[in-house]
Backbone as a printed PyTorch tensor [residue, N CA C, xyz], in Angstrom:
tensor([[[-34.9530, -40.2410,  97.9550],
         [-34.7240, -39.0210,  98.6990],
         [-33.2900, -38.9510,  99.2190]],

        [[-32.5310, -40.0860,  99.3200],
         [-31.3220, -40.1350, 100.1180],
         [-30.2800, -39.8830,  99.4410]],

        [[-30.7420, -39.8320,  97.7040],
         [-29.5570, -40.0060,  96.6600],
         [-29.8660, -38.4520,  96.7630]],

        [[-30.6800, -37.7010,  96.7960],
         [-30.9520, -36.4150,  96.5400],
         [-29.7690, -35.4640,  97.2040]],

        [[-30.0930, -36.0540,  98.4110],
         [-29.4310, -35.3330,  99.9130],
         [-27.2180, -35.5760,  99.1970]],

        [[-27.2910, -36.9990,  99.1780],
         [-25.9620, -37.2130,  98.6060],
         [-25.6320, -36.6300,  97.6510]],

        [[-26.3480, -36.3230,  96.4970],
         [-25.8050, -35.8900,  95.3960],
         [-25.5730, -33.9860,  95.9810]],

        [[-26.4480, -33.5290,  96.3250],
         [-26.4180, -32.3640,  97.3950],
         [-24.7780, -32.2760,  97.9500]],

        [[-24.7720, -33.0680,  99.0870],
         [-23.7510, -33.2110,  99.6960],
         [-22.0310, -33.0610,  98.9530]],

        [[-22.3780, -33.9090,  97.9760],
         [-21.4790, -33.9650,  97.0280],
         [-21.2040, -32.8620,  96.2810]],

        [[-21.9830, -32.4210,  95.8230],
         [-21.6610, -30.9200,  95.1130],
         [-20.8530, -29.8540,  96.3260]],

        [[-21.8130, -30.0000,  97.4820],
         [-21.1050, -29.0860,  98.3310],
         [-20.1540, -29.0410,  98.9830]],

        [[-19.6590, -30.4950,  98.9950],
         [-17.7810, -30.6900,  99.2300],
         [-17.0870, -30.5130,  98.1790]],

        [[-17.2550, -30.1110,  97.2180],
         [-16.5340, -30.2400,  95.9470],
         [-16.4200, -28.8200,  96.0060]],

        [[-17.3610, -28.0070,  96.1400],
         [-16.6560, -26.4270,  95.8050],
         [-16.2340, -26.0420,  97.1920]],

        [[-16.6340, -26.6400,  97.8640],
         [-15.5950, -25.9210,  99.5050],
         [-14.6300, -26.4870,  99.2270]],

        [[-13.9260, -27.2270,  99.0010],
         [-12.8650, -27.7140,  98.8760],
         [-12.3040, -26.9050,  98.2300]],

        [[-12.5660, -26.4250,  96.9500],
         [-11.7270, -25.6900,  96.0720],
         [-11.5420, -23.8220,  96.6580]],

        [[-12.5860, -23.6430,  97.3130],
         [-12.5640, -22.3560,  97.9940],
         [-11.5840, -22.4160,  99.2560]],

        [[-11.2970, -23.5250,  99.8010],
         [-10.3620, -23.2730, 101.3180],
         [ -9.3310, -23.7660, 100.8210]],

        [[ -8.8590, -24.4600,  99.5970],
         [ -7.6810, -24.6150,  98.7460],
         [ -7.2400, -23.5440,  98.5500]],

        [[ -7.7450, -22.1700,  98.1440],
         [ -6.9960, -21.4350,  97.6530],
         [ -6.9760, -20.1340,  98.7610]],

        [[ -8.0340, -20.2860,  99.5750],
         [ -7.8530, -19.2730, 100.6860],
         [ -6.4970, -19.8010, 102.1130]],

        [[ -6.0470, -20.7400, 101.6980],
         [ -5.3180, -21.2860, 102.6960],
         [ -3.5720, -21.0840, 102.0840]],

        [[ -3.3450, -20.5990, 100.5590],
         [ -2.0830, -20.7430, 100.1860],
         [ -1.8910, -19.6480,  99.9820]],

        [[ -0.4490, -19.0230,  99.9570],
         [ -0.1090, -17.5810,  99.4990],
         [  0.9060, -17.3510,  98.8610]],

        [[  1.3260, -17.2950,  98.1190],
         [  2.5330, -17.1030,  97.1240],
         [  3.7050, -16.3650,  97.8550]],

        [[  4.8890, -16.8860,  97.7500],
         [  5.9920, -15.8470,  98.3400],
         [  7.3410, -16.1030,  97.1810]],

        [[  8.2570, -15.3780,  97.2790],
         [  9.0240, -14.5790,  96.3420],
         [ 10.4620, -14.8400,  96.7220]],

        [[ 11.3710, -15.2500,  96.3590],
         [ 12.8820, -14.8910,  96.2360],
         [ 13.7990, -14.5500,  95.3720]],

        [[ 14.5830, -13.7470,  95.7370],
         [ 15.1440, -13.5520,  94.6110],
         [ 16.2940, -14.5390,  94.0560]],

        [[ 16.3740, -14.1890,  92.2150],
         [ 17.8510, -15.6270,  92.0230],
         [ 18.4230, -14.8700,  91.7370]],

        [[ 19.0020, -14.1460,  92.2280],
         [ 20.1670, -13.3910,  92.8250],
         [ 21.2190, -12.8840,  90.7150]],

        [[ 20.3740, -13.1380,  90.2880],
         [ 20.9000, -12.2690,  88.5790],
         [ 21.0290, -10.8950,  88.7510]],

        [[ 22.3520, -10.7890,  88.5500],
         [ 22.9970,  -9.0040,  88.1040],
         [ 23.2090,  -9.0130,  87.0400]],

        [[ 22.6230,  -7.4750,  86.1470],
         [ 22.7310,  -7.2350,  85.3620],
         [ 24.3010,  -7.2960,  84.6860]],

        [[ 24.9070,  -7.3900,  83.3550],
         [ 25.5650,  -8.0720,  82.9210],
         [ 26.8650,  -9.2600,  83.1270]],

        [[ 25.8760, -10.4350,  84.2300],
         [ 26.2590, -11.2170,  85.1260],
         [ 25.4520, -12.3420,  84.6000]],

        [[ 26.2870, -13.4340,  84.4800],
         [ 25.9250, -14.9080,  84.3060],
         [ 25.4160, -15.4430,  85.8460]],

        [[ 24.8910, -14.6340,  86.6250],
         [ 25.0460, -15.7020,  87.8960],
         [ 23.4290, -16.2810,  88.2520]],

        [[ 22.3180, -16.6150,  87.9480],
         [ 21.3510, -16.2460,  88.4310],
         [ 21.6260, -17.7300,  89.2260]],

        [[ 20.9490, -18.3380,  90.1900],
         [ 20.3700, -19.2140,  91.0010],
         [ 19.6680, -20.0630,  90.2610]],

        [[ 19.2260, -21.0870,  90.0040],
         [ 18.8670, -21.9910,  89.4630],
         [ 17.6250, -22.0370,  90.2970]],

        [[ 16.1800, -22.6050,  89.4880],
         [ 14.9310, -22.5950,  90.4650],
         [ 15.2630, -24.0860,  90.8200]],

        [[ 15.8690, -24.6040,  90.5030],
         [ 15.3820, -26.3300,  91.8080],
         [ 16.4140, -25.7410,  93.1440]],

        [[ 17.6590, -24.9350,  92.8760],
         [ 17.7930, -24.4690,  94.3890],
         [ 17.2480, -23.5600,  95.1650]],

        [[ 16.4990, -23.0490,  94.7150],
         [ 15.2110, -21.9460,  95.4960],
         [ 14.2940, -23.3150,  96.1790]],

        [[ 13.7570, -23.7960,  94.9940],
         [ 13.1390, -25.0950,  95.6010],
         [ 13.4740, -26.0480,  96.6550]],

        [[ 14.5260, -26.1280,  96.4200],
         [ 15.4750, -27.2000,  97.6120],
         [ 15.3200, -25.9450,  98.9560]],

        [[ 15.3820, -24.8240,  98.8200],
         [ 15.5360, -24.1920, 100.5880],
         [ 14.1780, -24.2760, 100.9180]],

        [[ 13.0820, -24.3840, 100.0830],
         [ 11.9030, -25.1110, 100.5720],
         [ 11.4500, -26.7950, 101.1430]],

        [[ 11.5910, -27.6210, 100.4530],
         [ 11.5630, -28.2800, 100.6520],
         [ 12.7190, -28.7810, 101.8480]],

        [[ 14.2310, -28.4510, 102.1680],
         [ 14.6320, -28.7670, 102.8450],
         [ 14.0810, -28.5350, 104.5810]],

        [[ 13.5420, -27.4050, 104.1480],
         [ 12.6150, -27.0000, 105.2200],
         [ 11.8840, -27.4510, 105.8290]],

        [[ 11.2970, -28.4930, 105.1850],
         [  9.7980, -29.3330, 105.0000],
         [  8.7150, -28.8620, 104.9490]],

        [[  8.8460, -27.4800, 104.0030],
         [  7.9480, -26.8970, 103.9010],
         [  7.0980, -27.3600, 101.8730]],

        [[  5.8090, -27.4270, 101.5960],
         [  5.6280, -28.0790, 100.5810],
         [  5.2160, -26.8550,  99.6520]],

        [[  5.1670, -27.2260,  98.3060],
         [  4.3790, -25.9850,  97.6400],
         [  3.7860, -26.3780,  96.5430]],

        [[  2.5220, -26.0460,  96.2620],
         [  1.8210, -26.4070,  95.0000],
         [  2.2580, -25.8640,  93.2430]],

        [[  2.4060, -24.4950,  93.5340],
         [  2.9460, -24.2230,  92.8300],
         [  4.7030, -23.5730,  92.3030]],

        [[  5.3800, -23.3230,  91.3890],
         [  6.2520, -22.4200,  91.3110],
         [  6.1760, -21.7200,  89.7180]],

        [[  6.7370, -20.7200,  89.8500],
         [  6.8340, -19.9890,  88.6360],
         [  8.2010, -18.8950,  88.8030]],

        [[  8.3450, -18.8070,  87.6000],
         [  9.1890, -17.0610,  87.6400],
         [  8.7500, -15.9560,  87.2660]],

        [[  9.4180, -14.4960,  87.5960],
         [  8.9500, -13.5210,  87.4870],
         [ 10.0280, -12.5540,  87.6620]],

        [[  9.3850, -11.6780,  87.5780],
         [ 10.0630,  -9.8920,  87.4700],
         [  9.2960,  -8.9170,  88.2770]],

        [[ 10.3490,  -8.6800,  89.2230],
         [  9.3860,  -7.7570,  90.1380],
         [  8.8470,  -5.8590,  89.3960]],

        [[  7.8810,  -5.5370,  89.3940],
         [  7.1170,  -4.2890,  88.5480],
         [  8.0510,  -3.2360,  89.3560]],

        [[  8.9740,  -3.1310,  88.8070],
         [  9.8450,  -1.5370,  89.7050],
         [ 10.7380,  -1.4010,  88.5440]],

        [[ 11.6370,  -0.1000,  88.6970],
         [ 12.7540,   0.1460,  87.6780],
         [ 13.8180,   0.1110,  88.4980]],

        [[ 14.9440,  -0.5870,  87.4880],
         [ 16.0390,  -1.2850,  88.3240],
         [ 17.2150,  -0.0200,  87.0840]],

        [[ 17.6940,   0.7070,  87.6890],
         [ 18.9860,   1.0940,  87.3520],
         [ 19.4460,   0.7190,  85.8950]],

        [[ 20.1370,   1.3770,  84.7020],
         [ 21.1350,   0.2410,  83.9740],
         [ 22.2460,   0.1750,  84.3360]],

        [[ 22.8100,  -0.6620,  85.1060],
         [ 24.5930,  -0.3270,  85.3570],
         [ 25.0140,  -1.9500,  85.6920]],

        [[ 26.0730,  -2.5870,  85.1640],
         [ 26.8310,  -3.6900,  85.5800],
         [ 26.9100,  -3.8200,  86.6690]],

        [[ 25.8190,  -5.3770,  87.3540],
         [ 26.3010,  -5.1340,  88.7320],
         [ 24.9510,  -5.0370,  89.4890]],

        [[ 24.5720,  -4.0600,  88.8050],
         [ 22.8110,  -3.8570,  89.2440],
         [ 22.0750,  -5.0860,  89.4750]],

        [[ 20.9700,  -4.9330,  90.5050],
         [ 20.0010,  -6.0090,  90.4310],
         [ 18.8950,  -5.6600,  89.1000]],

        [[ 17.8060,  -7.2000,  88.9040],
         [ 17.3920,  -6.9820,  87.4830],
         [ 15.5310,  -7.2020,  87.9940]],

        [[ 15.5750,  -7.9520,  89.8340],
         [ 14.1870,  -7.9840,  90.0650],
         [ 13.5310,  -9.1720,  89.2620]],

        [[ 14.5050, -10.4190,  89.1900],
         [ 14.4530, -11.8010,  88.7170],
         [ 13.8010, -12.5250,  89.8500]],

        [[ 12.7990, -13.1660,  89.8860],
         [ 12.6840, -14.0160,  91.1760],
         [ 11.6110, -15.2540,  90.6310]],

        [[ 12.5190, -16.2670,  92.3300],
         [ 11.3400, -17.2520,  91.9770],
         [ 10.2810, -17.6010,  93.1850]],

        [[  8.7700, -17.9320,  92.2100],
         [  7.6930, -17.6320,  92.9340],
         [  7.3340, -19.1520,  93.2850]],

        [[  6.7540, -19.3790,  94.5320],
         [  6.0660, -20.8890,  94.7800],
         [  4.8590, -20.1650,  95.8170]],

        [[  3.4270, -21.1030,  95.8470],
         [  2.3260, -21.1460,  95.8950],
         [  3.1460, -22.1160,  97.4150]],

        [[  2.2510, -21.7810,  98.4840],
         [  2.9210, -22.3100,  99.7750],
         [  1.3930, -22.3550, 100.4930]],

        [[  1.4170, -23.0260, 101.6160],
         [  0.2260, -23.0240, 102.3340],
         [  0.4530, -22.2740, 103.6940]],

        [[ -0.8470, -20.8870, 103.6890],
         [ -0.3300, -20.0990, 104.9000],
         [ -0.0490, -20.5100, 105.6110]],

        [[  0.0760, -21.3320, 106.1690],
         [  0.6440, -22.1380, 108.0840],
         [  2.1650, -21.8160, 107.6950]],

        [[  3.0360, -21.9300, 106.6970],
         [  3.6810, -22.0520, 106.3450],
         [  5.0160, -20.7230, 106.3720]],

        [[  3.9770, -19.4360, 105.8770],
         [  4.5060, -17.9540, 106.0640],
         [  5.6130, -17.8700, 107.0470]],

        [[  5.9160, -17.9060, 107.7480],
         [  6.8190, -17.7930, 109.5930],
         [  7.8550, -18.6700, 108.8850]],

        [[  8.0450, -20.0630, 108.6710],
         [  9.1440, -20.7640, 108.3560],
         [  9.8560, -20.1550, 106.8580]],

        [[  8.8350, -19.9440, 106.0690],
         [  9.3400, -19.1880, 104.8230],
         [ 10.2490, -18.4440, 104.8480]],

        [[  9.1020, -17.2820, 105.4210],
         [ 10.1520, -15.7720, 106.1030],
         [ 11.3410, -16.2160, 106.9260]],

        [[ 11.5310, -16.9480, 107.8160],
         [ 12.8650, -17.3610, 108.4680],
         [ 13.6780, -17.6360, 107.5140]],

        [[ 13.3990, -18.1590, 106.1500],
         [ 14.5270, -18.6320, 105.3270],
         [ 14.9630, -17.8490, 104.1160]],

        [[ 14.5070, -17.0960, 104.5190],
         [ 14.8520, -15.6560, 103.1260],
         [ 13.4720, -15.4790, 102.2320]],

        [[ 12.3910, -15.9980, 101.9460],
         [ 11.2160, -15.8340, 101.0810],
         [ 10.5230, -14.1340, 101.6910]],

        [[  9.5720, -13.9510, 100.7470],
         [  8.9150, -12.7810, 100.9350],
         [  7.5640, -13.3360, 100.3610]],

        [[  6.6520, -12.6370, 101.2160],
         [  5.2430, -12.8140, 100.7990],
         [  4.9150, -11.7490,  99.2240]],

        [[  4.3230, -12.8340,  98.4660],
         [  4.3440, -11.4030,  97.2990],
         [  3.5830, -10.9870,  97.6040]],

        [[  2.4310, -10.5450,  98.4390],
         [  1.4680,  -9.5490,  98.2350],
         [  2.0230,  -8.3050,  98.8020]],

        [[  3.1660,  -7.8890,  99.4420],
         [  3.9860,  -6.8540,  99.7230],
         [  4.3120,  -6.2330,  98.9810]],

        [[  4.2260,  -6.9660,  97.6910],
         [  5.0990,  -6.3780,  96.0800],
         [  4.1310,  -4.9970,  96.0550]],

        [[  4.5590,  -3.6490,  96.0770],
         [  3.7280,  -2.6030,  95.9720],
         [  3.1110,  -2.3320,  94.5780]],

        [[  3.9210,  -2.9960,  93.5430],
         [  3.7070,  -2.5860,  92.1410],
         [  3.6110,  -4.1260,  91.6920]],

        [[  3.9770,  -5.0190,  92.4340],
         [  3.5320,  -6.3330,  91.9530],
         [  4.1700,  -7.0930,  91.0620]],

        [[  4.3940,  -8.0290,  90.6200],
         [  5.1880,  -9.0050,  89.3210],
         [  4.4270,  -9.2100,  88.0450]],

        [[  5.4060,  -9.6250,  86.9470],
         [  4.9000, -10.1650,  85.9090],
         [  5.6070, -11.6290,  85.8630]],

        [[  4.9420, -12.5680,  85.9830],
         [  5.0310, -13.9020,  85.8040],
         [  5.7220, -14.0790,  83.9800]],

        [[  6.8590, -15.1160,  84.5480],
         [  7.4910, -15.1540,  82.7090],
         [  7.9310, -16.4560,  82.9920]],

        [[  8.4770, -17.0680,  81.9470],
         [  9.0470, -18.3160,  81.5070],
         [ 10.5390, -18.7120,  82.0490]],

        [[ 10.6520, -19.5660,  82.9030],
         [ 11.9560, -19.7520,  83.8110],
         [ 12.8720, -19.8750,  82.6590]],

        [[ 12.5370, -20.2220,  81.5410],
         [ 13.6920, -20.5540,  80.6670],
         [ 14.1450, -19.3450,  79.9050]],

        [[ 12.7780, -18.0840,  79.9740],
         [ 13.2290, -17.1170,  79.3660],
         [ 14.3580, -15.8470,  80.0640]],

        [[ 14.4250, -16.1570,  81.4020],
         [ 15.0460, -15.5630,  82.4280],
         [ 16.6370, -15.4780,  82.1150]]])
C-alpha cells in the first residue's frame, strides 16, 4: 500500500514541477541594435553578458524579428532582437537594464536562427 501512495506521490511532483517551471518564467526582448544597410548588430553573448552580469539567470535564449513593418531606408531599424526565457522574480531587474517583456509585443515575434540574422 505504501509503494502505491509513493508511486502516486511521485507522479504528482513530477508534473507540478513542470507546470510552476513554466508559469514562473517569462521571456523578455532586446534589441541588437542592426540598421538596415549596417554591419553593426550586437552580438548575442553581449545581450547575454548584461544578463548575467546582473545576476540575473536564464533558461533559455533565442533570436527573432519583431512582427511590425520597419521602413526601407539606410539607417532604419530592422526589429532584430535577442530573446532569453528569465524567471518572473526577475522582470524589475531586467527592465532596469534595457530588456522588454515580450508579451507587450502587440503583433508579436518570429523566432529565427541567430546565425541567420
Amino acid at each position: 500500500m505504501k509503494i502505491k501512495y509513493l508511486s502516486f506521490l511521485t507522479l504528482f511532483a513530477l508534473f507540478s514541477c513542470n507546470d510552476d517551471d513554466k508559469e514562473k518564467s517569462v521571456d523578455v526582448y532586446i534589441s541588437n541594435g542592426k540598421l538596415q544597410c549596417q554591419d553593426n548588430a550586437i552580438p548575442i553573448n553581449t545581450t547575454k553578458s548584461y544578463l548575467t552580469d546582473a545576476g540575473i539567470e536564464f533558461s533559455e535564449q533565442s533570436c527573432g524579428i519583431i512582427n511590425a513593418v520597419y521602413p526601407a531606408v539606410c539607417g532604419g531599424g530592422t526589429g532584430q532582437v535577442h530573446i532569453y526565457s528569465i524567471s518572473k522574480d526577475d522582470i524589475n531587474s531586467a527592465t532596469n537594464i534595457g530588456f522588454t517583456e515580450a508579451s507587450t509585443l502587440e503583433d508579436g515575434y518570429q523566432s529565427t536562427d541567430c546565425d541567420s540574422l
